[in-house]
C-alpha positions in Angstrom: 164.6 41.7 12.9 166.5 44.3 14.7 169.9 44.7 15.9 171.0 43.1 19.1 170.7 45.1 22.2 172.6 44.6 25.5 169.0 43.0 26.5 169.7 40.3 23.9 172.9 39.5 25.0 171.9 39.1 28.5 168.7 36.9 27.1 171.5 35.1 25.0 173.8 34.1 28.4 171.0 33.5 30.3 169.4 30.7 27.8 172.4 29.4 27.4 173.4 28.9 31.3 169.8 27.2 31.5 170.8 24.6 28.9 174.2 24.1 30.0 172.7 22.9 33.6 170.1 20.2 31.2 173.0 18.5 30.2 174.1 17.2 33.7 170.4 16.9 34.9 169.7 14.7 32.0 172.8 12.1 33.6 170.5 12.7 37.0 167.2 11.5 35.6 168.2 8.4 33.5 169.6 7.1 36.8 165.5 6.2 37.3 163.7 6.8 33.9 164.4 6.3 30.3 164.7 8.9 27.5 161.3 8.6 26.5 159.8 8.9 30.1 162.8 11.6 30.1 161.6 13.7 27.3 157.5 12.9 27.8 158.4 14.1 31.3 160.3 17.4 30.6 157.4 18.2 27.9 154.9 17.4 30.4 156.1 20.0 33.7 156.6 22.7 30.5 153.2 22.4 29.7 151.5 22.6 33.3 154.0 25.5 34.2 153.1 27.2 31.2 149.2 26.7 31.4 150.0 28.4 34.8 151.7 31.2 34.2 149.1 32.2 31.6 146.3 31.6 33.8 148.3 34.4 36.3 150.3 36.5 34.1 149.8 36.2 30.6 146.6 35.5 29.7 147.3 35.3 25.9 147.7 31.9 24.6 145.5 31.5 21.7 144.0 28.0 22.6 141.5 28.0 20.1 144.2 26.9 17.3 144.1 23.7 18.9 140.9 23.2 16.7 141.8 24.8 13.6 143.4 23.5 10.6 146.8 25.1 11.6 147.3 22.4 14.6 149.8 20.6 11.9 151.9 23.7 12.2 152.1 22.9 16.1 152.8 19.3 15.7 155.9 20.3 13.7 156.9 22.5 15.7 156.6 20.1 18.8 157.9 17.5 17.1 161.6 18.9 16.0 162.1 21.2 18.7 161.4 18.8 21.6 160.7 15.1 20.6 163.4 14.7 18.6 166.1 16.6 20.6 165.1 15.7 23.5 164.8 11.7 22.9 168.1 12.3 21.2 170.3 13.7 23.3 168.9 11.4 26.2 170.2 8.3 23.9 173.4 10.0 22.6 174.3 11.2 26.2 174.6 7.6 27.5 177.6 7.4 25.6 179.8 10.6 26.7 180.2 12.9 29.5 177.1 15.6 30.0 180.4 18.2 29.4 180.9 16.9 25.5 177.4 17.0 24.9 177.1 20.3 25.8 180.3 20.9 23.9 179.0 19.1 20.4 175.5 21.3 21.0 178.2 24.0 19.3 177.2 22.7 15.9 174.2 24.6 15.5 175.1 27.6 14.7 177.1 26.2 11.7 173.5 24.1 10.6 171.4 27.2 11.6 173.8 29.7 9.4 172.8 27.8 6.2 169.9 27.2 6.7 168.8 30.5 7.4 170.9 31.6 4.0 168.8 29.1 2.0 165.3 29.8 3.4 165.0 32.9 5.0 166.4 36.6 4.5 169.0 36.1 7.2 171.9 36.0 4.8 174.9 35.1 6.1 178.1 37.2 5.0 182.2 36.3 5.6 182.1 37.3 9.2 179.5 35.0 9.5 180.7 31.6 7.6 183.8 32.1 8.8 183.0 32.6 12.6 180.8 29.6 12.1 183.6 27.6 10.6 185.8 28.5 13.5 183.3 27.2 15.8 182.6 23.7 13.7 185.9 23.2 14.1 186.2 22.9 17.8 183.6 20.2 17.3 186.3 18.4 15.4 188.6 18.8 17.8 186.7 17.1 20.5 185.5 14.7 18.0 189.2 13.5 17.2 190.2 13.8 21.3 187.7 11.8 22.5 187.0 9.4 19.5 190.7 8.3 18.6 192.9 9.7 21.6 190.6 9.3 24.4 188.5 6.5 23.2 185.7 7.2 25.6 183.3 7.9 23.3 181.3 6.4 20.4 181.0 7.7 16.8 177.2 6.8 17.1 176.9 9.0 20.2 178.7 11.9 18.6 176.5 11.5 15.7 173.3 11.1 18.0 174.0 14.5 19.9 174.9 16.3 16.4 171.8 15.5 14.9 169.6 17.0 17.9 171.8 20.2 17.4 169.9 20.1 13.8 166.9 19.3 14.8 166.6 22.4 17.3 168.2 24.5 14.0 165.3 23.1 12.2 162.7 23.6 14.4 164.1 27.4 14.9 163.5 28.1 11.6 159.7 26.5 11.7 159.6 29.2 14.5 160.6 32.0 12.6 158.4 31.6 9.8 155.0 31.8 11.7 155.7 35.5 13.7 151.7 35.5 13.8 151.5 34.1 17.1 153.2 35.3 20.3 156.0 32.9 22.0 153.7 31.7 24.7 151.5 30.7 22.5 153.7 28.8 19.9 155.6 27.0 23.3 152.8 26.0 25.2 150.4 24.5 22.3 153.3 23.1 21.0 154.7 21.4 23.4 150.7 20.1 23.6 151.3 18.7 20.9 155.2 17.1 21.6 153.0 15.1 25.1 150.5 13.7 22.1 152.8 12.2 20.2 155.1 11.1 22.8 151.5 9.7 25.3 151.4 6.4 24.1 155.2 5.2 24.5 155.4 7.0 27.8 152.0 5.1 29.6 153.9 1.8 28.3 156.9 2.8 29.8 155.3 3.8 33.0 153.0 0.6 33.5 156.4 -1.3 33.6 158.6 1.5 35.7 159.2 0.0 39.6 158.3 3.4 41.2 160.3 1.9 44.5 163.8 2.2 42.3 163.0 6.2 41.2 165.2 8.4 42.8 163.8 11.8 44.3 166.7 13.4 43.0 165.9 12.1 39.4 162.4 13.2 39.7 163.6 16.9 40.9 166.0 17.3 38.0 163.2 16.1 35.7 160.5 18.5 37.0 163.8 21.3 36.7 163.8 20.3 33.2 160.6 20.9 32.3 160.2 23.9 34.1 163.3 25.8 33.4 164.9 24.1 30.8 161.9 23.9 29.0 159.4 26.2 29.6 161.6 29.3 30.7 164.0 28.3 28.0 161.9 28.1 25.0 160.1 31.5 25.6 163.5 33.2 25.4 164.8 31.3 22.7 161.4 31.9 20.8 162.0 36.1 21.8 165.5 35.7 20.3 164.3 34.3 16.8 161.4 36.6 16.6 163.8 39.7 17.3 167.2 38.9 16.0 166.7 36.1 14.0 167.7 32.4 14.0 171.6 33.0 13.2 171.9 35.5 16.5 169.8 33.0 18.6 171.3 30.0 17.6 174.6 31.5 18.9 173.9 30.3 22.2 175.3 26.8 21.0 179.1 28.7 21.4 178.1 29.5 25.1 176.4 26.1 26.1 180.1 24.5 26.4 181.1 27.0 29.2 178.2 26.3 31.5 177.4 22.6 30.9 181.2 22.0 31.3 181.2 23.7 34.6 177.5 22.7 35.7 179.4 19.0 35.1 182.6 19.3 36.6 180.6 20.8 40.1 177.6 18.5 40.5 179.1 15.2 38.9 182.9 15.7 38.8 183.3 14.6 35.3 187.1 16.1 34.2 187.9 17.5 31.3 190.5 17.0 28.8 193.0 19.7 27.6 191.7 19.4 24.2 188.4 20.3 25.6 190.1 23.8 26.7 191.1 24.8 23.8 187.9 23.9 21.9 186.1 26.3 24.2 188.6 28.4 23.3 188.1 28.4 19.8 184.4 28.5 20.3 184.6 32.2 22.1 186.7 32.8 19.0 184.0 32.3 16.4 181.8 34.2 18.6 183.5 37.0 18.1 184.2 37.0 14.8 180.2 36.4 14.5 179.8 39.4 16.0 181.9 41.1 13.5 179.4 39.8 10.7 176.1 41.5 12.5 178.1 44.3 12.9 179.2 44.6 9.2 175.2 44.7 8.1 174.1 46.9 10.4 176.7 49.7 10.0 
């Protein structure tokens, strides 16, 4: 792994203004699917978009693996970074605003930290925990404003949304331990393998979808999801864990708040509360003192 560049940091903002916008286009599409149409769906425009752009640009994805024994590694892959998050969040997001989804997303970097201390070489020092920490407890912030002030929100949603954060810090480190194949290859196969498992629910769910009720605008932000959200998304964030690690990538989590809460105070006019503020305040603050960590090893 090498130090972040400015390059990274750009690739960092970027990634995370892509999944801030997800949050408020997943409200869009469950106006005329449901989450497993949702996330079958999103999987499904990756895949084509990707099968594309290799067929034009890249050239490189290493389809053959497909019929080797290392398919399982695939199906893992597919499995934590995009059917579980993805059915998740469409079930936990029911409950809450896109804008606090986007804001409990911040957790990941806390679940990525240790993990990455337990199982890889990405050791986490002071800077680190600490700027972590700081960032967790934002989380609790919102979790006590909107639980017991607000009461708009459920415990089971909060929970829901939290546990996709982990299972995209899981599936990051599943990533980061097979560098042998390039990112096109490790998104596009896997996500293969995410539209397997996810086939048979989603022709059920289709055979008894009225097509007359679907929206055009929740078929657009699904195909956006897939394509951008997805595809796009998931290359750079594979780039980011091969190059600076899980703990730099996962950072992105601190910067998802500041997009999804615009993204959802423009396109759906959801408010937010004061509390909400000054949690994204204390997120930029753990940032920084993140930063502070990377730059203790590398100096």
């Amino acid at each position: 792994m090498q130090k972040p560049i400015t390059k990274s940091y750009i690739l960092l903002f970027v990634l995370a203004a892509i999944w801030g916008s997800a949050f408020f286009n997943y409200k869009i599409v469950l106006n005329s699917f449901d989450i497993f149409i949702l996330a079958g769906g999103r999987i499904f425009f990756a895949f084509i978009f990707l099968c594309f752009l290799s067929l034009i640009f890249f050239k490189s994805i290493n389809y053959k693996v497909l019929f080797s024994n290392k398919i399982s590694i695939f199906f893992l892959i597919g499995f934590t970074n995009y059917v579980i998050p993805f059915c998740l969040i469409a079930f936990g997001i029911n409950g809450m605003t896109s804008g606090l989804a986007a804001l409990l997303m911040s957790a990941g970097p806390f679940y990525a930290i240790l993990l990455s201390h337990f199982f890889t070489n990405d050791k986490f020092n002071r800077f680190k925990f600490l700027g972590t920490i700081i960032g967790f407890i934002s989380v609790f912030i919102l979790f006590y404003d909107q639980i017991y002030i607000s009461k708009t929100t459920t415990i089971f949603s909060v929970f829901i949304v939290m546990l996709a954060s982990l299972s995209y810090a899981v599936g990051g480190l599943i990533i980061q331990k097979f560098r042998e194949y390039n990112n096109e290859t490790i998104a596009a196969l896997s996500m293969v393998c995410g539209a397997i498992i996810l086939l048979p629910i989603c022709i059920f769910k289709l055979t008894s979808l009225d097509f007359e009720k679907v929206e055009i605008s929740s078929l657009l932000s699904l195909v956006y999801l897939g394509i951008v959200s997805t595809a796009i998304a998931f290359m750079i964030r594979a780039k980011l864990i091969f190059e600076n690690g899980l703990i730099f990538m996962s950072q992105v989590s601190l910067l998802i708040p500041i997009f999804g809460l615009y993204f959802s105070w423009i396109f759906l006019g959801e408010k937010f509360s004061t509390n909400m503020l000054i949690s994204m305040i204390i997120i930029l603050f753990g940032l920084w003192v993140l930063q502070l960590g990377y730059k203790k090893i590398n100096s």
